[in-house]
N, CA and C atoms as an extended XYZ file, in Angstrom:
309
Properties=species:S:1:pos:R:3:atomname:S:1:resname:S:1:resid:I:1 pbc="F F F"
N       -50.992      -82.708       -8.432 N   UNK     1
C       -50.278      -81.499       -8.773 CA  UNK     1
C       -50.835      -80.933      -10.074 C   UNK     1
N       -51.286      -79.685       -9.921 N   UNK     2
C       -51.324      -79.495      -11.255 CA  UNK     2
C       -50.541      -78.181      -11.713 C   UNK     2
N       -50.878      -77.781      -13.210 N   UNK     3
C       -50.300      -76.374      -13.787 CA  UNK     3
C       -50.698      -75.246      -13.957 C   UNK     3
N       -49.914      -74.329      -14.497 N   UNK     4
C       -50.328      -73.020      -13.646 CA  UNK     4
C       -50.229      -72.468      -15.515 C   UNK     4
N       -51.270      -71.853      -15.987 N   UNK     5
C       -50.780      -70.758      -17.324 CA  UNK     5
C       -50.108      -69.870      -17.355 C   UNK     5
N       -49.565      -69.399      -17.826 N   UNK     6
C       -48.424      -67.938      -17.926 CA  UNK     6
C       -48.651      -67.570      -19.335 C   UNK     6
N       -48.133      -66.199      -19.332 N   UNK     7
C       -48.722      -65.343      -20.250 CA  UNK     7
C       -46.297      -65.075      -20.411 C   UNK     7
N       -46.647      -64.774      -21.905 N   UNK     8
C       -44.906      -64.403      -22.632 CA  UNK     8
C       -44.408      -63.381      -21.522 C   UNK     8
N       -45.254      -62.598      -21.046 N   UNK     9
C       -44.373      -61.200      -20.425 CA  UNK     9
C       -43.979      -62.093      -19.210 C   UNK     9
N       -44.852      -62.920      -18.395 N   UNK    10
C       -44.568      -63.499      -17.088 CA  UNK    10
C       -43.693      -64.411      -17.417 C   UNK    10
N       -43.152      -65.184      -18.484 N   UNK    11
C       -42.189      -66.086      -18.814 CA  UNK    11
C       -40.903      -65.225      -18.736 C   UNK    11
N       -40.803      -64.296      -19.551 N   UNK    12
C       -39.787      -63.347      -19.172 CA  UNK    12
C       -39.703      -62.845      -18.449 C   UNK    12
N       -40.207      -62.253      -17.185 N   UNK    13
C       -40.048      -61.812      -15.578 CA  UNK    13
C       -39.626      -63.051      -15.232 C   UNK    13
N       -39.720      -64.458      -15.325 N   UNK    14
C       -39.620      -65.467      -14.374 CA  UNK    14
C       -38.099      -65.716      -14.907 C   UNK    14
N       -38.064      -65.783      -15.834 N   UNK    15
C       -36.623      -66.092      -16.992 CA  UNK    15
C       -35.817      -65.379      -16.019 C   UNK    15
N       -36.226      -64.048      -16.342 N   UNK    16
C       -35.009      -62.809      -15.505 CA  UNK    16
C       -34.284      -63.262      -14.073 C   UNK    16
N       -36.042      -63.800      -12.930 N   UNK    17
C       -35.401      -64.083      -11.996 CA  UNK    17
C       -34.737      -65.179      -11.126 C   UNK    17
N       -35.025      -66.243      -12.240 N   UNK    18
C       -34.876      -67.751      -11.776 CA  UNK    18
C       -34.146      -68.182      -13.056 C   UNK    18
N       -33.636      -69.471      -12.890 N   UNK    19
C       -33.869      -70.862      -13.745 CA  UNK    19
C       -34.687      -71.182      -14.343 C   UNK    19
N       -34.924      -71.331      -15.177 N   UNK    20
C       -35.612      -72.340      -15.654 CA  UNK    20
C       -35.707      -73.289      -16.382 C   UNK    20
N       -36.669      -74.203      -17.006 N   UNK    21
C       -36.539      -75.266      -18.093 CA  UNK    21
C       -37.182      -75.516      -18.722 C   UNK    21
N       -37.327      -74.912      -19.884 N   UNK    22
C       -38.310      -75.068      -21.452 CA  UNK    22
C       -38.394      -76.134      -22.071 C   UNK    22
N       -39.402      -77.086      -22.313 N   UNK    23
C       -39.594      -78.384      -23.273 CA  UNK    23
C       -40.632      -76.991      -24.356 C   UNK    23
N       -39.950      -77.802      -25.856 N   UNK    24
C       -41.317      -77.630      -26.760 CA  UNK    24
C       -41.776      -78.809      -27.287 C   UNK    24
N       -42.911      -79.144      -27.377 N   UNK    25
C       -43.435      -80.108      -27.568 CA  UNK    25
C       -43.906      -80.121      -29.328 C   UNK    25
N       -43.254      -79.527      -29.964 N   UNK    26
C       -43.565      -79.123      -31.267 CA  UNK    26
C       -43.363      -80.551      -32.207 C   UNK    26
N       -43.532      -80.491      -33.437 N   UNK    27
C       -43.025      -81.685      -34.044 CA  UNK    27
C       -41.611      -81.517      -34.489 C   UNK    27
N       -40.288      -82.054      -34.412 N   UNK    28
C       -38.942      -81.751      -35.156 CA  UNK    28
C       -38.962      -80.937      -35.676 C   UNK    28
N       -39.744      -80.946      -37.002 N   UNK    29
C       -39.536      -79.380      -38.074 CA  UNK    29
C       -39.710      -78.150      -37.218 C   UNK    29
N       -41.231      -78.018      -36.998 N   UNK    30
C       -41.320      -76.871      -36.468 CA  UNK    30
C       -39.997      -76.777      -35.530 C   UNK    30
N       -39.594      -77.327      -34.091 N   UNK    31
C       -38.857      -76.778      -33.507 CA  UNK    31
C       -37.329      -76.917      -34.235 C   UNK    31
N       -37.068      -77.130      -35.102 N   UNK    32
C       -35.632      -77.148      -36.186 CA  UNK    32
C       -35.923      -75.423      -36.672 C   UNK    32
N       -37.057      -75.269      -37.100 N   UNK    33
C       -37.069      -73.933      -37.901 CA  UNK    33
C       -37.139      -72.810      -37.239 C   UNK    33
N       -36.883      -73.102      -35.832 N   UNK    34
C       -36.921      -71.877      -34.879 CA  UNK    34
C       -37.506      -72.422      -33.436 C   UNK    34
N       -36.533      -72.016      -32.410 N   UNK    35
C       -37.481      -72.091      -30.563 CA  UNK    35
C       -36.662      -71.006      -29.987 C   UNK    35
N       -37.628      -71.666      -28.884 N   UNK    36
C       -36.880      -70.398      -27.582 CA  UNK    36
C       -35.838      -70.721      -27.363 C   UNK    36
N       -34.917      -69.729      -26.755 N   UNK    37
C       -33.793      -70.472      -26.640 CA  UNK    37
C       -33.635      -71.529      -25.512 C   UNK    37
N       -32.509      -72.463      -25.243 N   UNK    38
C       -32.320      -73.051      -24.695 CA  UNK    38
C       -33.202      -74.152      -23.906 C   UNK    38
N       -34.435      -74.157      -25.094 N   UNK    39
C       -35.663      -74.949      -25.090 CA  UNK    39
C       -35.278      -76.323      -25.904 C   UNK    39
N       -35.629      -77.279      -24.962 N   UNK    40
C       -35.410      -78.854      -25.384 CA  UNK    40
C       -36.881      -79.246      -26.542 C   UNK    40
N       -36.262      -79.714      -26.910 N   UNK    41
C       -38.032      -80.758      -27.898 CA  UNK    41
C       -37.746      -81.844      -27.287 C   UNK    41
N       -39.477      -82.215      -26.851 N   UNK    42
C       -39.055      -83.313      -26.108 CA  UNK    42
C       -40.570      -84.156      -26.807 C   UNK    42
N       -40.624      -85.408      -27.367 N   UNK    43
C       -41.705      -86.307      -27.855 CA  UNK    43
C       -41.534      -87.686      -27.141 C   UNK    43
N       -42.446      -88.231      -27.458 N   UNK    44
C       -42.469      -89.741      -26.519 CA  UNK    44
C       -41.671      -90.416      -26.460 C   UNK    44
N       -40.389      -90.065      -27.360 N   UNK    45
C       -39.060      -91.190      -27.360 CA  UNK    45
C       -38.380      -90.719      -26.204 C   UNK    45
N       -38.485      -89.323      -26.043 N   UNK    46
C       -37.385      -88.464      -25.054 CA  UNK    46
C       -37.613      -88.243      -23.653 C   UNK    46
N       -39.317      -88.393      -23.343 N   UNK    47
C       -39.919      -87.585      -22.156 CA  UNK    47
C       -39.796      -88.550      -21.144 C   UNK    47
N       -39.542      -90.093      -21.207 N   UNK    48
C       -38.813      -90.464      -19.965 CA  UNK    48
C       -37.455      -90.229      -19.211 C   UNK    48
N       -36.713      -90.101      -20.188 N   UNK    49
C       -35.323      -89.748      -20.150 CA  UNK    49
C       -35.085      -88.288      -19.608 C   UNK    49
N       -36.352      -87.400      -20.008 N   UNK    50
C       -36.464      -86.084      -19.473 CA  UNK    50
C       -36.646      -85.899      -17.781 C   UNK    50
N       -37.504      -86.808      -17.945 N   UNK    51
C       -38.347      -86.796      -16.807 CA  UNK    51
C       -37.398      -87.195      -15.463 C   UNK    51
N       -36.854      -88.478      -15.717 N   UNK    52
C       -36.139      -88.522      -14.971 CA  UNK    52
C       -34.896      -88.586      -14.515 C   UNK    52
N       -34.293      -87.512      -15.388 N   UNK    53
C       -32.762      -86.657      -15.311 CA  UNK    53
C       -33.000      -85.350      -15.345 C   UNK    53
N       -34.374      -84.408      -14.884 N   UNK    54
C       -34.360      -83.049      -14.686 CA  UNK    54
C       -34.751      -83.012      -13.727 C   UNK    54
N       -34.056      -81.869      -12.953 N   UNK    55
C       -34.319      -81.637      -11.361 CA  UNK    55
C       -35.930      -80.709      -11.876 C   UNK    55
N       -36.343      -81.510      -10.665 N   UNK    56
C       -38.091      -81.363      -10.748 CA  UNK    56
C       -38.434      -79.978       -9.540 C   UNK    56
N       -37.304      -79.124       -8.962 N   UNK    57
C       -37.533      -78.017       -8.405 CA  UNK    57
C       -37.544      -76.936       -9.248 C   UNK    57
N       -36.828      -76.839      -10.508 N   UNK    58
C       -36.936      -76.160      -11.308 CA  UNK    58
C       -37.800      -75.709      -12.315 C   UNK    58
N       -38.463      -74.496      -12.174 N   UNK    59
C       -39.509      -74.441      -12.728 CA  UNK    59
C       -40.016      -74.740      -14.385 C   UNK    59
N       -40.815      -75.441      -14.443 N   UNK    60
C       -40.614      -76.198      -16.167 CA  UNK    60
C       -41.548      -75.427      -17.036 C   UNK    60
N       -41.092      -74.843      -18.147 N   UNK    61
C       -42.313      -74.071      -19.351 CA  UNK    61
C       -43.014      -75.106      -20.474 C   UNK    61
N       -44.088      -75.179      -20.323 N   UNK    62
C       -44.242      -76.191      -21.680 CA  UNK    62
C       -44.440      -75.399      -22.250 C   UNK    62
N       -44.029      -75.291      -23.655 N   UNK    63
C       -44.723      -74.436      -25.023 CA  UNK    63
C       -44.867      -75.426      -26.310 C   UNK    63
N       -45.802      -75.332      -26.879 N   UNK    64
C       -46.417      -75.843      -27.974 CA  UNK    64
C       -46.532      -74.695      -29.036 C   UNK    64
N       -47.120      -74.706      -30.175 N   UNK    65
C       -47.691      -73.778      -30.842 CA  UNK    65
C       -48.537      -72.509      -30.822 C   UNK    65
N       -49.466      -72.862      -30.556 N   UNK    66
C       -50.123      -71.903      -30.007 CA  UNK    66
C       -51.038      -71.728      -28.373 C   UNK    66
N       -50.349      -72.895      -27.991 N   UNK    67
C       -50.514      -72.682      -26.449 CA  UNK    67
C       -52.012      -73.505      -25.664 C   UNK    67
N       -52.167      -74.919      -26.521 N   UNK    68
C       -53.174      -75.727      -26.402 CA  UNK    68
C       -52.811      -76.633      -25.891 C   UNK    68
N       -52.082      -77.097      -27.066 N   UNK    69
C       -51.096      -78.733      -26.513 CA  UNK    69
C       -50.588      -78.646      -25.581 C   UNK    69
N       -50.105      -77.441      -25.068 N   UNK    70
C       -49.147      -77.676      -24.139 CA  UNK    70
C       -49.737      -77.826      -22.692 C   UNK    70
N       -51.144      -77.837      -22.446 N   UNK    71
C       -51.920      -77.907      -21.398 CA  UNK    71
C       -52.011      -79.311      -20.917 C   UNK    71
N       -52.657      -79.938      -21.525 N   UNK    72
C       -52.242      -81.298      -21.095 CA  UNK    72
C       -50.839      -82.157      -21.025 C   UNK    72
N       -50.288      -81.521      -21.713 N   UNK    73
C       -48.719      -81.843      -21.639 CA  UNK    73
C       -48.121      -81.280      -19.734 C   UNK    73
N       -48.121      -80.446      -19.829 N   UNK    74
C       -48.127      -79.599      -18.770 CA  UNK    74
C       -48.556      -80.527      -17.538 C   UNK    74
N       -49.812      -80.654      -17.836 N   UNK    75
C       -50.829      -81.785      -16.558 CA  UNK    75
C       -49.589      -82.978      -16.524 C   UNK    75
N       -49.325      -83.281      -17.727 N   UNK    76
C       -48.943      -84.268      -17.122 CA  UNK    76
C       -47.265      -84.256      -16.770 C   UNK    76
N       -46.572      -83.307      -17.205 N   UNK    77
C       -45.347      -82.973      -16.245 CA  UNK    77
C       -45.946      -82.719      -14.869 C   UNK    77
N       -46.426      -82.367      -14.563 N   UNK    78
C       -46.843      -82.160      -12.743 CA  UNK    78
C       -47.197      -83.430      -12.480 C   UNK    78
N       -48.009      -84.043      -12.999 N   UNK    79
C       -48.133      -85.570      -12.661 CA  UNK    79
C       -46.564      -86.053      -12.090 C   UNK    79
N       -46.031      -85.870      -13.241 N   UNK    80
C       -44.646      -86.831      -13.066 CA  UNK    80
C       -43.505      -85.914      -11.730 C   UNK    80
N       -44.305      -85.152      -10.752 N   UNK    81
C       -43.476      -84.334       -9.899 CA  UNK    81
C       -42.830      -82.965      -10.050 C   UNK    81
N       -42.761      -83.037      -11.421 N   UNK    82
C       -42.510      -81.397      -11.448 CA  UNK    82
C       -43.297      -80.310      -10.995 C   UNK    82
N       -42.453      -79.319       -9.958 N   UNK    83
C       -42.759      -79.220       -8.749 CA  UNK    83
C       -43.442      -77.395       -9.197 C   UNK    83
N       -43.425      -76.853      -10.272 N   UNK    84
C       -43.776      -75.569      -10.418 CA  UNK    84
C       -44.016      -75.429      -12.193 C   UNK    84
N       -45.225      -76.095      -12.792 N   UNK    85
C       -45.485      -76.237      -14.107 CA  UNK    85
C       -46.072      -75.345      -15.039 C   UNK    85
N       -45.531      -74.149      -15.740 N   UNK    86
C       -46.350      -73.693      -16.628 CA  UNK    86
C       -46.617      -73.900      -17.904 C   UNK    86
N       -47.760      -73.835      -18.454 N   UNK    87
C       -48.105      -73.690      -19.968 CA  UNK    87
C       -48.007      -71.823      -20.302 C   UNK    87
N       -47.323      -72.129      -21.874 N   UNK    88
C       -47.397      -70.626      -22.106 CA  UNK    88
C       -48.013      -70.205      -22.832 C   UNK    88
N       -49.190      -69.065      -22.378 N   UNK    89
C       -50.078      -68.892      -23.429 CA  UNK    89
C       -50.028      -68.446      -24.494 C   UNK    89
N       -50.251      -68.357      -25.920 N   UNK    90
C       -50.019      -68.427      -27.368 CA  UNK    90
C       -49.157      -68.894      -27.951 C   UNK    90
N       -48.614      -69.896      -27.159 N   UNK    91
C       -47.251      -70.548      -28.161 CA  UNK    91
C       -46.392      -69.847      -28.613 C   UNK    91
N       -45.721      -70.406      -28.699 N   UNK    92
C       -44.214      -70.333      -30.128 CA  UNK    92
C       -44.678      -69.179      -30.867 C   UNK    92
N       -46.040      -69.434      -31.348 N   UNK    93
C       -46.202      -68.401      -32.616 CA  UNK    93
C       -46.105      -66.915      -32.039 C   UNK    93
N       -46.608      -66.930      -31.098 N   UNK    94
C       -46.401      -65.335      -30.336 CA  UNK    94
C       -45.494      -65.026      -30.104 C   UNK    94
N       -44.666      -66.144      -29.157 N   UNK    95
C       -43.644      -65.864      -29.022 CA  UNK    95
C       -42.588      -65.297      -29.636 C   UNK    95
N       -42.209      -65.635      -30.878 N   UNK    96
C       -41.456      -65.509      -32.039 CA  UNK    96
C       -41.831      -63.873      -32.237 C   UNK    96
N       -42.869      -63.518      -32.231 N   UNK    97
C       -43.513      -62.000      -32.919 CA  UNK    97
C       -42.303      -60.706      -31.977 C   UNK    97
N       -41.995      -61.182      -30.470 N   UNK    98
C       -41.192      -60.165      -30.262 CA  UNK    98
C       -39.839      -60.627      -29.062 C   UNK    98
N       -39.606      -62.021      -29.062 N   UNK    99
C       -39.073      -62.654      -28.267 CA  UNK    99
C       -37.589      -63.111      -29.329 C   UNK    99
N       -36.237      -63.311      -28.645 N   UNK   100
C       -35.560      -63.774      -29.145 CA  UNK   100
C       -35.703      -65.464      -29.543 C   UNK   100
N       -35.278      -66.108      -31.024 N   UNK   101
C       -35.476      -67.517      -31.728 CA  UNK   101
C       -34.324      -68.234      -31.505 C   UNK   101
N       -34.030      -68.962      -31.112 N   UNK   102
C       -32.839      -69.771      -31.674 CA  UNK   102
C       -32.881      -70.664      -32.928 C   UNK   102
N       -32.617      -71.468      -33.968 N   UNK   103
C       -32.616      -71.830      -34.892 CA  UNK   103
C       -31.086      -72.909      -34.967 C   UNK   103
């Protein structure tokens, strides 16, 4: 299985018409000082526990920073069955420029 890239505008068309489920893969601070909303941080203590208590039909966003990390991260949520995987391209940092933050 693998993942699919998405671009901020297609995250928000998909947002609009579905479910979905945001991990940021950021370090604590960064995602303390601002994420998307209703976006989990998820690091190696958490991502089993993620993995297997999220329904894997639901389409999953990885976001990282600027939209690197989250590629192999990504690979490997589809590995683990998640069934519709995107990475989002430019990260957080773009995101933030015209997207609502939670904090």
């Amino acid at each position: 299985m693998n993942f699919k890239r998405i671009t901020i505008e297609e995250v928000n068309r998909l947002q609009e018409s579905q479910a979905t489920n945001v991990i940021d893969i950021r370090d604590p601070q960064g995602f303390a000082a601002g994420h998307m909303p209703n976006a989990i941080n998820i690091n190696n203590q958490n991502a089993a526990d993620y993995i297997e208590n999220t329904d894997k039909e639901t389409p999953l966003i990885v976001v990282c920073y600027h939209g690197h990390s989250s590629q192999p991260a990504a690979q490997y949520f589809a590995a683990q069955g998640f069934k519709d995987v995107y990475s989002m391209d430019g990260g957080f940092e773009v995101w933030k420029l015209n997207n609502p933050v939670e904090v």
